[in-house]
N, C-alpha and C positions, 0 to 999 in steps of 0.2 A: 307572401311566401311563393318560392319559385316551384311553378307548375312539371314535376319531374317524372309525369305520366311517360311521355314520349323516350325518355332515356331508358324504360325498360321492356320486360321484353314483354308482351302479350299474351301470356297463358293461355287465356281465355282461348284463344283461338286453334290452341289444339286441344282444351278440355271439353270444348264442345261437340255435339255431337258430327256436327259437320268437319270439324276439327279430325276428330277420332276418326271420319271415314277414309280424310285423305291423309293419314299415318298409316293407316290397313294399307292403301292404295299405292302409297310409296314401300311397303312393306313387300306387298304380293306382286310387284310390279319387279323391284331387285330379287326377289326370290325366283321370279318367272324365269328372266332373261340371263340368271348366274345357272339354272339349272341346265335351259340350254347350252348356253355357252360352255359352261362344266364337261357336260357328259352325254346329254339328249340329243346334241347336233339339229344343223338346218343344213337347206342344201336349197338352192337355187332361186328364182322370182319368190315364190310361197315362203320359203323361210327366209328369207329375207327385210320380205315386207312383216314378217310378224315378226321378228328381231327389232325391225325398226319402229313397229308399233310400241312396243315395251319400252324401250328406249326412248323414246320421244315423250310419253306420258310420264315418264317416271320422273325425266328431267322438269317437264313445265310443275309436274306435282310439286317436285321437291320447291321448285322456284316462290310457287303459290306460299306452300308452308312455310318458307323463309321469309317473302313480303309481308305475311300476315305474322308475325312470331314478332318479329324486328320492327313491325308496322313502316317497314319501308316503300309500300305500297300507295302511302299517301304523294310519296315522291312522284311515284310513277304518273304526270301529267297525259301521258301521249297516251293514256286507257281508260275507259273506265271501267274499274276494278270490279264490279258488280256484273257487268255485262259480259268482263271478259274471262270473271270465275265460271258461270252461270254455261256459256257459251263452249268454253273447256271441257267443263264437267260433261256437256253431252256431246261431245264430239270425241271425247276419250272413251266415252260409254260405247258408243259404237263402233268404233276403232279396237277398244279392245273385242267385242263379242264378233267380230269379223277375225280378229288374229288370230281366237283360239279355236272360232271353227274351221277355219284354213291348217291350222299346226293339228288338230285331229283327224282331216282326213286326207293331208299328205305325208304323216310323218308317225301318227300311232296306231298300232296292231296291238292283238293282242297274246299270239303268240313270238317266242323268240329268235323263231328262223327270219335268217340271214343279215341281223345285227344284235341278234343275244339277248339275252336277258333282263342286265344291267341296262343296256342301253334302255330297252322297251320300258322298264321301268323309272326312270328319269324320265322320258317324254309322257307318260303317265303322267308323272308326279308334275310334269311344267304344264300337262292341259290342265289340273285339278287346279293350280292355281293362276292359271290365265281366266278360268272361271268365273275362281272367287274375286279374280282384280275386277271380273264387269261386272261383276254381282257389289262389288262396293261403290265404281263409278257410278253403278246406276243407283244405288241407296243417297248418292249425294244429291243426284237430278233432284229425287224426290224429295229430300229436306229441301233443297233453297227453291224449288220451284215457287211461282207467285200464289198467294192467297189471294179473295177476291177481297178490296179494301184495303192489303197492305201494302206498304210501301215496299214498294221495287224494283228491279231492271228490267228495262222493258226483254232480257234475253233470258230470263227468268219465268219469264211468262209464258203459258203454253204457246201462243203465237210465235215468240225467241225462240224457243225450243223446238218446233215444225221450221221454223230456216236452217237448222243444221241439219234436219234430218233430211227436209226437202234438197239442198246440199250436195248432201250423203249420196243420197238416190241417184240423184244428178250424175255423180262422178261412178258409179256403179255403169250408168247408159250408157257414160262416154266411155268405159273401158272395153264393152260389149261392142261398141260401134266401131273401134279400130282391132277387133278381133273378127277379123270377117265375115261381115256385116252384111257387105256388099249394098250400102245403102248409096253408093250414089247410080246404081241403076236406073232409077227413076227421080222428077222433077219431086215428088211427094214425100216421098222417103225423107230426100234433101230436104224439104220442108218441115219436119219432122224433127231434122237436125237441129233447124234454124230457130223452132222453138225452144227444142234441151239448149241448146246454148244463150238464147235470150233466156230466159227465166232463170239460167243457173247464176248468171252474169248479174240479173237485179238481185237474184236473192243474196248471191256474196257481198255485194254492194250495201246491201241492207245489213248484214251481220258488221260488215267493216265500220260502217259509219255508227254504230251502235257501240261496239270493242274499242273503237276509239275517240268515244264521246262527242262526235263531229258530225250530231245530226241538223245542229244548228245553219249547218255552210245551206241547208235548203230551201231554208226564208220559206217557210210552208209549214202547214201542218203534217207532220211526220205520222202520225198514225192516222191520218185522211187516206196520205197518198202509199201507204202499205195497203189499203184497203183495196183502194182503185187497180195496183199491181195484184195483189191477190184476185181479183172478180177477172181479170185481164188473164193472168196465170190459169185459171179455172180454166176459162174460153180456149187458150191454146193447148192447153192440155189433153181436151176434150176431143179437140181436135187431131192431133196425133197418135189420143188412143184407138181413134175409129181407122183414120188414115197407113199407121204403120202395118197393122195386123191384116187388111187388106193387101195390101201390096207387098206381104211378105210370105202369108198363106193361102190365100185364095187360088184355086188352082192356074186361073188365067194369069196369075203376075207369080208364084212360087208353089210351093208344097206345103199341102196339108199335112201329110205324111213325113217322118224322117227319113233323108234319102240313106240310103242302106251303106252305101259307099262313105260316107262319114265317118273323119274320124275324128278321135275325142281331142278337144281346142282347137282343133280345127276345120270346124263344123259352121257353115255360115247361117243354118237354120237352128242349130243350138243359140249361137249369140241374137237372132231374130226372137227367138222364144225368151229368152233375158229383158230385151230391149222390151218387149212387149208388156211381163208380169211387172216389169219395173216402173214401166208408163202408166199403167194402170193404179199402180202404188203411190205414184207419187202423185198423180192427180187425184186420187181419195184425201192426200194430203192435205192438198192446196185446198180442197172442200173445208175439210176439219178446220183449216185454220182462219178460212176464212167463218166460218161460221164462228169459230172460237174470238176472231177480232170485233164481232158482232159485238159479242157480249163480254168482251174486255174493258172492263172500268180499274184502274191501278193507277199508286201515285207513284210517279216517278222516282228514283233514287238515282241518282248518279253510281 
């Protein structure tokens, strides 16, 4: 008898609970981006980039829920499907809980002077549900993240999942750094740089060849040499979190103090104080995950 599983469509995969989270998520996500666009308004870099955060989740969502529904997802050769759900999900988590803290405190008050009432109330009603859109991305992290023993994507794994965020952080520094930084004053600073941007560069490299199941092109053990880059990642870390904060506040190389004359975004000792809590953050990362790689035991899943 002809096998006529494939001609239909896949329930299962919005009846389940993972299923159900990314239905809420395409749900709260059109609801977000219609309210603004409706009534609540944006206006310049800030709402824009969280315009385009909505926007951009909702479409890969919807895309997910249609490959899995249609199971045309098996088609999809150029990914692997597990690494690049896995890898989505927290990278929209993040994404979105940066859009909606950015649309609350550029764009909502609570009184209704000098854009009304209506208006103030729409942007209300799109932070509530910019909210709940990170509040279900991240219910999905935590359904597909790894078990220990079962089978899954290695981006699935808490290891997977500290490369977006280390990522994240990443692109956080370099926005700090070309906001007046003033980091090529000195040889160290620049060196400083030269770590964020090597370790940003392996770790997306590491995500990519993961998303597109092309970790074979290494002729190598692939979670040997994560290991090796992680211990390596640690070291330079460590490195620039002692080196940056010296030569940015020590009185001999900058200001302990915030100079008075400062003004707000365009402050080169506010962006030094970013660059700093961020290095610091993201090297507690590289810790965590390298300890987490330690005791990573998981079967692979494509």
């Amino acid at each position: 008898m002809e096998n006529t599983e494939g001609h239909t469509l896949n329930l299962g995969a919005v009846a389940s609970p993972t299923g159900v989270a990314r239905l809420l998520q395409a749900a709260f996500g059109c609801t977000t981006f219609s309210l603004v666009a409706h009534r609540a308004g944006f206006s310049a870099a800030p709402g824009t980039f969280c315009v385009f955060v909505w926007c951009f989740c909702f479409a890969v969502t919807v895309f997910i829920l249609t490959c899995e529904l249609t199971r045309m997802h098996s088609c999809l050769h150029v990914l692997s499907w597990g690494n690049f759900t896995a890898a989505f999900a927290m990278l929209a988590t993040l994404l979105s809980i940066t859009a909606a803290i950015i649309y609350v405190l550029y764009f909502v008050q609570l009184s209704c002077y000098s854009i009304g009432c209506e208006v103030r109330d729409f942007r209300i009603a799109a932070s509530v549900f910019a909210s709940l859109l990170f509040i279900v991305y991240m219910v999905e992290v935590f359904l597909i993240r790894a078990r220990p023993g079962q089978a899954s994507s290695y981006m699935a794994t808490i290891s997977g999942l500290l490369k977006i965020v280390q990522a994240f952080v990443a692109c956080i520094i370099f926005g700090a750094l070309v906001s007046e930084s003033q980091y090529k004053r000195y040889v160290a600073t620049q060196w400083c740089v030269a770590v964020y941007s090597f370790c940003f560069m392996v770790t997306v490299v590491i995500i990519i060849l993961n998303v597109t199941g092309k970790r074979a092109v290494l002729h190598c053990p692939f979670e040997r040499l994560v290991v090796i880059y992680t211990v390596l990642a640690v070291l330079l870390y460590m490195s620039a979190a002692v080196i940056w904060p010296v030569f940015c506040f020590d009185n001999k190389y900058g200001s302990v103090q915030r100079p008075q004359q400062c003004s707000w975004g365009r402050c080169a000792w506010d962006s030094q104080l970013v660059i700093t809590i961020f290095t610091h953050l993201n090297l507690l990362l590289y810790i965590v995950d390298l300890v987490y790689s330690q005791r990573l035991h998981f079967v692979n899943q494509p």
